[in-house]
N, C-alpha and C positions, 0 to 999 in steps of 0.2 A: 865613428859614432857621431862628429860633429859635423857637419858642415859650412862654413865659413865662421869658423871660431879662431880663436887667438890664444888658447891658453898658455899658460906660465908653465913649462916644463919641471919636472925634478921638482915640484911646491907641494910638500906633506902637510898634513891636517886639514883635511877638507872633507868635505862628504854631499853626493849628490842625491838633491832634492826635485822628486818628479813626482805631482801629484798629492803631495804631502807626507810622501813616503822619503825616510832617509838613507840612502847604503854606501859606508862608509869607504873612501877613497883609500886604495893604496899607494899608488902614484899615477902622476899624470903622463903617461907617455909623450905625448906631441903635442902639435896645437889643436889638435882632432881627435885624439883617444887618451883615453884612462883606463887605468884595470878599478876594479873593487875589489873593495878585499875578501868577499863573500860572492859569489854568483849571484848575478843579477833574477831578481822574479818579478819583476815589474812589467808594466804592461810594456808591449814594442808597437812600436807605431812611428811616424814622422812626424815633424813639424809638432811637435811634446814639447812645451815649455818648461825648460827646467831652473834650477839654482845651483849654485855653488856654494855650500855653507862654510864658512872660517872654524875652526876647531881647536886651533891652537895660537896661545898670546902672543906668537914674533906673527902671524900672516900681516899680511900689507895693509888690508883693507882696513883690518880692527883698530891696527896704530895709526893709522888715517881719520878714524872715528876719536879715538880718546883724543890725538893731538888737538883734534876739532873742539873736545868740550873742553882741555888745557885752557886754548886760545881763549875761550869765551869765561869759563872759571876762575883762570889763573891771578887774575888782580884781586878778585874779591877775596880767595883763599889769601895769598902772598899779604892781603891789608891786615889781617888778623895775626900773621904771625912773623910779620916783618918783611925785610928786603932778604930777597936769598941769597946765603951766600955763595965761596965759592967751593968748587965739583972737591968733589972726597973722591978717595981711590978705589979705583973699580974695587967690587965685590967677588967671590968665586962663582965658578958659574954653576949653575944649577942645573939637575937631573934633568934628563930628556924627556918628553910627553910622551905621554900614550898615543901610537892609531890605533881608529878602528874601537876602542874600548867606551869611549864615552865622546858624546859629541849632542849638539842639540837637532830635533829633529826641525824646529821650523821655531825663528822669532817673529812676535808678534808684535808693531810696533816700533821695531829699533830705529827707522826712519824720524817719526816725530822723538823718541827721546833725544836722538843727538843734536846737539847745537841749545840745550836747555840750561838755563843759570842751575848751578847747583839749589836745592835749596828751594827753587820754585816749585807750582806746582806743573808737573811733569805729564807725560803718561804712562802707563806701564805698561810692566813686561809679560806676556804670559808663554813659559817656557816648557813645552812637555820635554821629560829629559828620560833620558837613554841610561839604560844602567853600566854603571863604568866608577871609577877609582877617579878621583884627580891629580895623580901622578905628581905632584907638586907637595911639598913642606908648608900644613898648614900650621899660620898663628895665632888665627883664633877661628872659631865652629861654633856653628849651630843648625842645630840637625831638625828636621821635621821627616813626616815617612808620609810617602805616596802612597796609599795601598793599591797592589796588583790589579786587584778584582772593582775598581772604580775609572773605567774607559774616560770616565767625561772629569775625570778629577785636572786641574793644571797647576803648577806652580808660579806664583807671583814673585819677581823680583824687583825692587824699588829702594832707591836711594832719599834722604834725607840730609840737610845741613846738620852738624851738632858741635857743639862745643862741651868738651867733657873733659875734665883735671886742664880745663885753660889751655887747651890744645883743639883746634877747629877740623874740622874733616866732613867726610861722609859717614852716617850709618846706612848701613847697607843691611836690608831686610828681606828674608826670604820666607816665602808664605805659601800656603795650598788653597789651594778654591774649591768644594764641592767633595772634600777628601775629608772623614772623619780622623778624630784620631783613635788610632787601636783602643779596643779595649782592654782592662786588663788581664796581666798575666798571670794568673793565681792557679795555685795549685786546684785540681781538676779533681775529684772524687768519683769512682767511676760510677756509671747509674744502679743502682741499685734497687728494687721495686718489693723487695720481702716484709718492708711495711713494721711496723713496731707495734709490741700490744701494751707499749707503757704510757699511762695515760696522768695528764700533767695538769694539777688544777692548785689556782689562788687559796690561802690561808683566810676562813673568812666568811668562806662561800660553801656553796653547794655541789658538788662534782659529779655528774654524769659516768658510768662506767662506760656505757655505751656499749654494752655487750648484746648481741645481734645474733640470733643460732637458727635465720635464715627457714624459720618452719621448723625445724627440728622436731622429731616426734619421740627424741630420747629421755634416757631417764637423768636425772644428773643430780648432784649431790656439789656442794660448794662446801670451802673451808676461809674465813675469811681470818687477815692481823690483826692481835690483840690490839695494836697499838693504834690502830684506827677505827672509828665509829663509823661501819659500813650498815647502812639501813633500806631498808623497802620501800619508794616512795609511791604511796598511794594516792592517784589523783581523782580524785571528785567534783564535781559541776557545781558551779554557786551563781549567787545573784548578787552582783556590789552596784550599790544605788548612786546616781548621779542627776545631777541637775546641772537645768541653764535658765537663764532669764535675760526677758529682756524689758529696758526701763524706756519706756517713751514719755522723754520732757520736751521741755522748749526749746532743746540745744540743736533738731531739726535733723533730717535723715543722712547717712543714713545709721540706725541706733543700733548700737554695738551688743554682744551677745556674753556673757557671762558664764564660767561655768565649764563645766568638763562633761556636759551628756551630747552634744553636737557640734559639728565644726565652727571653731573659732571664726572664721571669715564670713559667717552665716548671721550676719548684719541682717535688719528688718528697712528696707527700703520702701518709697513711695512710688504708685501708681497713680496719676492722674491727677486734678487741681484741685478737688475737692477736699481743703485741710486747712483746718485752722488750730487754735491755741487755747485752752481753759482749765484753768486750775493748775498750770502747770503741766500739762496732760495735751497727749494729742488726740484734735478730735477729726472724725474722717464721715463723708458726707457720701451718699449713694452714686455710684459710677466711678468711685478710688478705694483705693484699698493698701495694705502693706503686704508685702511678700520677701520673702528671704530667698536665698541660691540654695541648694541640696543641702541638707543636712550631717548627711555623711554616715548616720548611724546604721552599726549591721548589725545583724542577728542572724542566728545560727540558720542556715539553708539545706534545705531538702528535695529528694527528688517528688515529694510528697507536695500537689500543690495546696492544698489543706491546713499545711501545718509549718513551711517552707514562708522565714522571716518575721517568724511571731515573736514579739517582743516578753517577756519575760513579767515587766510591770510597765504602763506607762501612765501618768498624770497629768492632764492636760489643765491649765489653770490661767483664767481671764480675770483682770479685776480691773472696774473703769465705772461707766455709768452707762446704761444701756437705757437708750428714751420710753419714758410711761408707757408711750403712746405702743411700742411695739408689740405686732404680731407673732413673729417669729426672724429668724436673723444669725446666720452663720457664723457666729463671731472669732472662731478660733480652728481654722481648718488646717491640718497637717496630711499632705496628700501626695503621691505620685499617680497622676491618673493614668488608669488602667490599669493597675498595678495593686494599690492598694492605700489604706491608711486611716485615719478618725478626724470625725469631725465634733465638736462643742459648738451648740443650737442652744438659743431661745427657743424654747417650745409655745403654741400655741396653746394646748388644753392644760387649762388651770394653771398653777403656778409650778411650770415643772421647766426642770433642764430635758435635753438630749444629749446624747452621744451617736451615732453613725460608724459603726463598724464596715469599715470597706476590704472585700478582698477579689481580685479578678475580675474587677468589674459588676462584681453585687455588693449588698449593703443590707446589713440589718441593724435598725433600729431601735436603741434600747432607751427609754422612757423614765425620770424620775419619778420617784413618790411627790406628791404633791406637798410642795415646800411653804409652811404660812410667813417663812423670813423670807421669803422671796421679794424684795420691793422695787419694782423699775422706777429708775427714776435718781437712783440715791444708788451713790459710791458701795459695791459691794466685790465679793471675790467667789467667782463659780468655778467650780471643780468638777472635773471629772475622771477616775481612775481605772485602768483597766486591769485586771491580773488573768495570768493564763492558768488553765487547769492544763499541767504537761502530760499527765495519765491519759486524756481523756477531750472528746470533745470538748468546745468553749472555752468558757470561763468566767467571769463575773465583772460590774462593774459597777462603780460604786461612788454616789454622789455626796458634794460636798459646797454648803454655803458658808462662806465668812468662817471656815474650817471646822465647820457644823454637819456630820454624816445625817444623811437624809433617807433616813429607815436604813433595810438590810440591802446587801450587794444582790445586785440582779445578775440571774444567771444568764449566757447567753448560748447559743447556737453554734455561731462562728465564730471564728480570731480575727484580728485585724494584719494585717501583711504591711510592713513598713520596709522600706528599699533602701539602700544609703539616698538616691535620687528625690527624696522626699522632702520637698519645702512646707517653709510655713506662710499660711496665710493670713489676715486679718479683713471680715468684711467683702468675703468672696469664694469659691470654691473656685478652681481651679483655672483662675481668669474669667471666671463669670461671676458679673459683678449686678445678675439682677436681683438676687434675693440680697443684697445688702441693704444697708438703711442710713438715713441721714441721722446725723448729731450723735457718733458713736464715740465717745470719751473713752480713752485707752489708759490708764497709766502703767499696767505694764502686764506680761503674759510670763508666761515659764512652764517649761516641760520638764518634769522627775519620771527618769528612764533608769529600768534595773535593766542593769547590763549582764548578758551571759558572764562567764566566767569562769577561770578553774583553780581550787585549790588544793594546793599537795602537803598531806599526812606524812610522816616518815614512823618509820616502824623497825625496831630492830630485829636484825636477821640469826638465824640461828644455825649453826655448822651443823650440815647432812644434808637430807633428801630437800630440793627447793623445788617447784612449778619452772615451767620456762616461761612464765609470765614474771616471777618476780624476781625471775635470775636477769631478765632483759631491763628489769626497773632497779638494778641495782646502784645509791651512788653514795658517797664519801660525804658527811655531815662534817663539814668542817670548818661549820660555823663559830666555834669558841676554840677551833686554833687560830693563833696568834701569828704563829713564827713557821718558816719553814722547816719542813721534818724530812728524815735520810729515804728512801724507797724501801717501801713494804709491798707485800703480793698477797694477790688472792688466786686463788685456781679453784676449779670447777672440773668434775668429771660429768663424762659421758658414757652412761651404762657402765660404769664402772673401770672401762676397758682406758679410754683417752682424756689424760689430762691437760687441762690448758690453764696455761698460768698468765697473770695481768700485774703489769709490776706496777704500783701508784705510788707519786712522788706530789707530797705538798709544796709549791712552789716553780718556779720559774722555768722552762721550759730549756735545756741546757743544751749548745750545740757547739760541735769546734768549729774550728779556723777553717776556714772556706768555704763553709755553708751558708747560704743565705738566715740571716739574719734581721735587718731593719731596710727600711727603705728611707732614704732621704728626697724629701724635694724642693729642687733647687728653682726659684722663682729668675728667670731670665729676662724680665721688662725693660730691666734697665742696658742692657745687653752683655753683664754680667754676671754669672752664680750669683746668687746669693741665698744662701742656706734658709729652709723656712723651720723655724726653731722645733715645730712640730714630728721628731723623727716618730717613724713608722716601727716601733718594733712587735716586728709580730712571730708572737710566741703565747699569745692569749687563745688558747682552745675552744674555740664554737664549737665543736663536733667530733668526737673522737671514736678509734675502735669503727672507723665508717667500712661497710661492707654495703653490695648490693642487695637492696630487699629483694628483688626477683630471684623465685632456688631455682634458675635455670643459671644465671650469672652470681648465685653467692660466691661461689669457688675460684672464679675466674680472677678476680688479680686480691689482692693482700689489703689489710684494714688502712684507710689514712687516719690523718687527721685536718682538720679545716682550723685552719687559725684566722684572728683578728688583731688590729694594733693593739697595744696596753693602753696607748694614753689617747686623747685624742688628735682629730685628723685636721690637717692646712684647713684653712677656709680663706678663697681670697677673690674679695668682691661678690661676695654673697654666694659661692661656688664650691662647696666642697671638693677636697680630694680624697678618693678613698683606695684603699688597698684591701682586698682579703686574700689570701693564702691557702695551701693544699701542701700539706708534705707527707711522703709517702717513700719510707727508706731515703737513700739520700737525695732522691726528686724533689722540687722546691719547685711550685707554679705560686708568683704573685699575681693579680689581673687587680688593674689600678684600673677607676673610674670617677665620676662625676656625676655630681649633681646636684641642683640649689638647696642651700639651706633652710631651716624652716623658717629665719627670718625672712626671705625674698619668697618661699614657696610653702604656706604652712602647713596645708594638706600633703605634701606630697608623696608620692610620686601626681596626684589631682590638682590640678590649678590652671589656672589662666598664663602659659609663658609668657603671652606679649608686652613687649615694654622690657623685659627680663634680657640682659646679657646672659647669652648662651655661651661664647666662646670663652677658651679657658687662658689663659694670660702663658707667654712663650715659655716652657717651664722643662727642666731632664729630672728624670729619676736617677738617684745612684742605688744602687745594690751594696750594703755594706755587710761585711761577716763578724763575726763578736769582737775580734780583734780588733776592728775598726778600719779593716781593709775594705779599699772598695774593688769588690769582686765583679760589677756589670756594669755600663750606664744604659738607658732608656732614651735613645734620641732618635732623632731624624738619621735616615741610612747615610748622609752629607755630612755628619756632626754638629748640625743646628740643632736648637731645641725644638722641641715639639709647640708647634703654634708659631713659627717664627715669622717677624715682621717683611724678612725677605721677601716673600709671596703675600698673595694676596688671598683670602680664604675662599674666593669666588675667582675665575681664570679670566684674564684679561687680554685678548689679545687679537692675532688676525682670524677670521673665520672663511673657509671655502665655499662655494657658491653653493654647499647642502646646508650651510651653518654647523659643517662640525670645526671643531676649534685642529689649528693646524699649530699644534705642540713643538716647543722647538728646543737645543738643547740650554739656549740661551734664556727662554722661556719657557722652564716646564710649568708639570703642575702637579699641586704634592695637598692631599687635603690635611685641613684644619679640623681638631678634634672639638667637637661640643660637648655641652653635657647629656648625659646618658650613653654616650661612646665611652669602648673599653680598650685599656691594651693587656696584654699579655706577657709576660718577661717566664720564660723559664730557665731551670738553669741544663737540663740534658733536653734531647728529644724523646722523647717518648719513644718506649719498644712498642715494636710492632707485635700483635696476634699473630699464631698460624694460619697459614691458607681455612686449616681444617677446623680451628673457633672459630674461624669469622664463619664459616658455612653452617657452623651450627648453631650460629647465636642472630644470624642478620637476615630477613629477606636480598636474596639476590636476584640481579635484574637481568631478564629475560633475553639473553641477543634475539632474538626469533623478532624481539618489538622494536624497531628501528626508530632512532632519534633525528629531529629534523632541522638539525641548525646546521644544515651544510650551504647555509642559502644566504646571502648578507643581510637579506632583505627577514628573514625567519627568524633574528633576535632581535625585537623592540625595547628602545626604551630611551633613559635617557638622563642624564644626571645634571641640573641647574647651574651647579655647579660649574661646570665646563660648557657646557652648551648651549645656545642663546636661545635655543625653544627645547620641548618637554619631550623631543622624540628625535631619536638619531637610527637608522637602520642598519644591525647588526653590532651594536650597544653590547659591550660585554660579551661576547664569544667566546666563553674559553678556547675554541678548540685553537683562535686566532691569535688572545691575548698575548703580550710578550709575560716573559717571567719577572723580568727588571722595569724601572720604567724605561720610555723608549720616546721617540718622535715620530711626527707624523710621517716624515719622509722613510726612516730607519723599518718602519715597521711595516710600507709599502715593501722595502726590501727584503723581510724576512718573508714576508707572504709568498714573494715571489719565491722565495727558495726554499718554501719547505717541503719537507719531505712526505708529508701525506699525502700514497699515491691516489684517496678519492679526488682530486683537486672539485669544489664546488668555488662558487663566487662569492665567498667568505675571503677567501684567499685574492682575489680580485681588488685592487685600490681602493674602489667604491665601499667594498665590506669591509676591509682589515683598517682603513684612515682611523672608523669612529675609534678604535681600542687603546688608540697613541696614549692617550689618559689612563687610562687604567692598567693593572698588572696584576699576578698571581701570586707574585710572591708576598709574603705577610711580612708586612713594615706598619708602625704603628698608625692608625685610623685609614689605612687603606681598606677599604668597604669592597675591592676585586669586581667592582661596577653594580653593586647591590645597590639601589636608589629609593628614593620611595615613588619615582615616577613607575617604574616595572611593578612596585608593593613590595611588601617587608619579606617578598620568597625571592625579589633581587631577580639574576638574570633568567632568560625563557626556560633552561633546561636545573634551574635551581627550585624551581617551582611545584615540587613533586615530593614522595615521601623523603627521597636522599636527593643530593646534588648529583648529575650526571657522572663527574669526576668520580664525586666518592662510590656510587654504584659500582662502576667500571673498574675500581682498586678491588673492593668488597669479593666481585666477580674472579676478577687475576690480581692476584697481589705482587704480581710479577711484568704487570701491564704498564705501554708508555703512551704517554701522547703522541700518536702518528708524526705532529706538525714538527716535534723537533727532537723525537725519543727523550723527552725529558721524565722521569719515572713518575705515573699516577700517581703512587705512593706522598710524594714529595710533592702533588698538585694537592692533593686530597688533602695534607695533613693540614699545611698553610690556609688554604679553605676554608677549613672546616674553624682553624686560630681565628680566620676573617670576619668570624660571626660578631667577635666582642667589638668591633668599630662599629659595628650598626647603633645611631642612637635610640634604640628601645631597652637601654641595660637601666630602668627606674632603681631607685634606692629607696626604700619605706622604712620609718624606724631604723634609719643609719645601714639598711642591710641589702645587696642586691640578691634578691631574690624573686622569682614567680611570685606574680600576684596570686594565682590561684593556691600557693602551698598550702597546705593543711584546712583549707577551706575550696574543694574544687565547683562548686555552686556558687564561689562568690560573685555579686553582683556588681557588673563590672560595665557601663556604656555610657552613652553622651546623656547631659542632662540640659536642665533646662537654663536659655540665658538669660539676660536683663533686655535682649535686643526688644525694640516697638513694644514693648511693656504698655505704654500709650493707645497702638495702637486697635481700636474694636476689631473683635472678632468672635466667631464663634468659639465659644469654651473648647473645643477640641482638637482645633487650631494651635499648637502650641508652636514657635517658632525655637528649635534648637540651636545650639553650636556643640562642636565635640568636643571635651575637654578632659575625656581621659577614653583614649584608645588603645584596647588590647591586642598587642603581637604577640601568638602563638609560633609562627618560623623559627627556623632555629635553635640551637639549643637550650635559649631561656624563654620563656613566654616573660614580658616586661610592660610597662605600660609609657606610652610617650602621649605627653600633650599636644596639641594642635591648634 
């Protein structure tokens, strides 16, 4: 094997290294040949640079090296613990090593550590090791665990000076790099999906049955326990009245808003130079005006455009000094033009107000009684009020001086259409500022809005025949229980024939040991745990008895429930942390998310991000079970926390002459969660449907229609993130992605080797490089190359009713990816998990939910900004910015600002 070599004959514990591959030596026959102790598989070739690795503590080389650090050590140790004395009597001699059993495969380093003072700073070691025993009597252990299934994990070994019980030496430290540690070992329950019909609600409150019969068109008859006050809750439509105002002093813009009938943040700012100061009052001069940002106010929406946003009451009210001299003069406009809204006018004929009902771009004008307290000139307060008739055309509006109704309500034609997008103006309609007027004295404005609303009757229920209206409204008054009470049942029959019984327990939602339980999290800034006192226990019932309303899928899986924390959630640095829940039999899905509080965001999920810390501080979740075991943690697939300072939340590094980023393992790149990104922690996987549900419940996708991303060049896109421009060709491919992350070079190789006999130029260097970044498998805020450079439907073949993936599972549930038979099944499910990193997961009212829920006509688009406010233009002209964009992709429709 050798050729002019000199090896040491008959020299055990060695192992030869060719290529970075180790196999372990059984002896050295001559000065030119070795056996192995295993048959050689390594490549054969000449002129192969190899090694000879030491394996055991007598080889020559190694006690060449220690004598080496002796020599340079030895005074400084020997000054600490004196002059040595003299030699003690040999020792007995110790067990024989192992070959072949354990041995290192390649040191990294050992040149610069040797010849170092103890105690200095050194370099280190990084040791992938070989699995094997250390044949030797140890005195003292410490154990860390490499995990199998982590290729790029290494272990670090490094020395230290210490002085410990006045005795000097080395600590000697062994460490893992890029290796998490296991999670843990808890008893496992196995999945179970039968769902419970026992439903768990607070002492106190009101409790939802939640009972759902999915259309039924049966008869049923219910029996409910004496010992609980089960009632019918009847809900009715109301109108609860709200006001805001706003005060213009001397104190100068921009003048804050009062009140609970429109958004908080809807301050009255100034346009233009024309403003000065009288009576304590501001007065505003023709060619400026005051305007506010949207309002925010809804109202119920319809497909009807007629009737679709009509306020219920609204009273618009100016009080200031409006000059002798005027004609007529817009003084209090509330508008979304185009859309709709009211104006309050100075009228011209005689001494009357206006009002201006606007909707769709018409307007009708409704006219006061002629007013003799009418006086310009002198401090007064004008009003004007609108009420809807909901029967019926119109409705009426009704005037008011110095809080003095001015004859009868005038009936009207139309309604007025108000938007949440709705600002207010003073001295202008809609940035036209020509019918304004000079010397307009403000002291303050205010709008009294009746707000829809609904309120719930409770009604007690009586044992026999019920409607399936009020057996679906049925809940637990348990508002004057105090204390928690044992489990009682109600059941309910069906035609007489099938009974179904619902067991109801006042109080605390009860699980054993090993079920998920609370969530903790753990703040990691400092690069330590530390516990945020805020734990998650969630056992608090949002939703119970959940079934699918569609009776195509009532049947199909068993009732959950949706839980929430008890107490409330982390908040740190103006950034909520939130958890909500799903348990269904022994299944347990928590999906923790994000998003700013109402002090940094008070509208939200609406508002202005900029300026806003988005990122969430380096942070792990634990999973604890009532025992107070922790049963899961929430980190980086390395054991880092989530968001950790290692990386950089943007990739930093060399780029290839296309600018895709050339990933390396020393430099990966692992993204950073923001808010409105989700993760997902379950505690089983999810059973699969049959072949023969999914056919009956899903469109399935056509082979006959062929997909076109076999081309490098056929998926655009492109993620900031990693990329130094907005477009990379062949971005995201699943068919090319790896499962793990990978490197740029690694994944040139897999291309080259996979098994997809279409090969296209996907597979090609030029196509497979850009995907080095992204991966399929679900790790937490891995987006699987979703961007929003591609749009919120992510990669090219994601952009349709299903993801590709999931189609082709849907199709064979038996199907694999050509590139590496890795199972659909197992692309699809991770995928489809991938959705909760996309940041569009908004939080409104502490809850992530669809904006559209229970209102699907809500009015939802960019409104209007502060930008060139200044600047003249045509009224119609409106300069936007987006500040609340709707994403319907995916499985939540959410709103993210921009």
């Amino acid at each position: 094997m050798g050729s002019g070599t000199s090896w040491l004959t008959n020299y055990d514990g060695t192992a030869l290294n060719i290529g970075g591959l180790s196999f372990p030596v059984d002896t050295v026959d001559s000065a030119s040949e070795l056996t192995l102790v295993d048959p050689y598989t390594g490549q054969t070739a000449s002129g192969l640079n190899y090694t000879l690795l030491p394996l055991q503590p007598h080889n020559y080389q190694l006690a060449k090296e220690v004598r080496q650090i002796i020599d340079i050590a030895g005074d400084l140790v020997d000054a600490k613990v004196g002059p040595t004395g003299p030699a003690g009597p040999s020792g007995p001699a110790g067990p024989s090593g192992k070959n072949g059993d354990a041995g290192f495969g390649a040191i990294i380093n050992l040149s610069e550590v040797a010849g170092q003072i103890a105690g200095s700073n050194g370099s280190y070691v990084l040791v992938p090791v070989n699995l094997g025993d250390p044949g030797i009597t140890l005195t003292q252990e410490a154990t860390v665990f490499l995990p199998g299934d982590k290729p790029t994990a290494t272990a670090a070994l490094y020395a230290r000076a210490r002085v410990i019980g006045g005795v000097s030496g080395l600590a000697i430290t062994i460490g893992l790099a890029n290796a998490p540690e296991p999670q843990p070992e808890v008893p496992t329950e196995p999945v179970d999906l039968s769902g419970s019909s026992t439903i768990y609600g607070s002492p106190g409150t009101i409790i939802p049955l939640g009972i759902n019969l999915g259309g039924s068109k049966a008869n049923f008859t219910v029996n409910t326990p004496e010992e609980l006050p089960v009632m019918i809750e009847r809900r009715v439509d109301i109108v609860t009245p709200t006001s805001s105002t706003w005060t213009l002093g001397g104190s100068g813009a921009p003048y804050a808003v009062v009140g609970n009938a429109v958004s908080t943040t809807a301050g009255l700012n100034k346009s233009g130079t024309g403003f000065n100061f009288r009576n304590g009052h501001v007065v505003v001069n023709q060619g400026s005006y005051l305007f506010s940002e949207a309002l925010a106010m809804e109202f119920k929406t319809s497909t009807n455009d007629i009737i679709t946003q009509t306020p219920p009451s609204l009273r618009m009210s100016w009080k200031g000094v409006v000059p002798a001299s005027t004609f007529e003069a817009p003084i209090l406009n509330l508008m979304d033009y185009g859309t709709g809204g009211m104006t309050l006018r100075i009228h011209w004929e005689g001494n009357t107000l206006q009002l201006q009902l606007h909707r769709n771009g018409s307007s009708e004008n409704i006219i006061s009684p002629e007013a003799t307290n009418r006086v310009l000139g002198t401090n007064q307060l004008y009003e004007a009020e609108w009420n809807d008739n909901p029967s019926g055309d119109g409705g009426t509006v009704t005037f008011y001086i110095d809080g003095v109704q001015l004859g009868s309500p005038v009936a009207t034609s139309s309604k007025p259409r108000i938007a949440p997008a709705a600002s207010l103006e003073i001295n202008a309609s809609a940035g036209n500022t020509s019918q304004g007027i000079n010397d307009l004295e403000i002291e303050s404005v205010k709008l009294s809005v009746g707000k829809p609303d609904i309120k719930s009757n409770y009604e007690a229920v009586k044992d026999g025949v019920i409607s399936v209206t009020d057996l679906q409204n049925l809940v637990v008054d348990a508002r004057n229980i105090t204390g928690n009470q044992t489990a009682r049942h109600l059941t309910y029959t069906a035609n007489g024939l099938q009974t179904y019984d619902v067991e109801i327990v006042v109080g605390e939602m009860q699980l054993p040991a090993g079920r998920a339980y609370k969530a903790v999290l753990e703040d990691w800034s400092s690069g330590s745990a530390v516990e945020h006192p805020n734990h998650l226990v969630m056992t608090k019932p949002s939703a119970q008895n959940c079934k699918f309303e569609d009776a195509s899928l009532y049947g199909s899986q068993a009732t959950w429930t949706e839980v929430l924390p008890m107490g409330p959630v982390p908040s740190i640095n103006g950034i909520n942390y939130y958890c909500e829940g799903i348990r269904i039999g022994t299944y347990v899905q928590f999906q923790f998310g994000y998003d700013w509080n109402t002090a940094t965001m008070p509208n939200a999920p609406f508002g202005d991000p900029s300026g806003k810390d988005s990122y969430m501080v380096p942070h792990k979740w634990k999973i604890l079970d009532s025992t107070g075991a922790v049963i899961a943690r929430v980190e980086k697939p390395n054991g880092e926390p989530l968001n950790a300072t290692s990386s950089p939340a943007t990739w930093q590094g060399t780029y290839d002459g296309r600018g895709v980023a050339q990933i390396t393992a020393a430099n990966p790149f692992y993204p950073h969660g923001t808010t409105r990104s989700g993760v997902i922690w379950r505690s089983h996987d999810p059973v699969e449907y049959t072949q023969q549900q999914i056919w009956s419940t899903v469109p399935v996708y056509d082979f006959r229609v062929p997909f076109a991303s076999k081309t490098g060049f056929s998926v655009n896109g492109g993620d900031m993130r990693i990329f130094s421009d907005g477009q990379a060709n062949g971005f995201a491919n699943y068919r090319v992605m790896s499962w793990e992350p990978t490197t740029y070079q690694d994944i040139q190789a897999q291309a080259a080797a996979t098994k997809d006999p279409w090969k296209g130029s996907v597979y090609n260097p030029d196509g497979a490089v850009p995907n080095a970044g992204v991966w399929l498998k679900y790790t937490p805020f891995n987006q699987m190359g979703r961007s929003p450079i591609t749009g919120p439907g992510g990669v090219r073949d994601d952009r349709q009713v299903m993801p590709e993936m999931v189609a082709l599972y849907a199709r064979d549930v038996t199907s694999k990816r050509p590139h590496d038979q890795r199972p659909m099944k197992q692309i699809a499910l991770d995928y489809l998990t991938g959705y909760v990193s996309d940041p569009y997961h908004a939080f409104e009212n502490g809850r992530n939910k669809p904006l559209y829920k229970g209102n699907m006509r809500r009015n939802i688009r960019c409104v209007t900004t502060t930008m060139d406010r200044d600047r003249p233009r045509h009224p119609r002209a409106r300069p936007i910015t987006c500040r609340a964009v709707v994403h319907t992709n995916g499985p939540t429709a959410a709103a993210h600002s921009e």
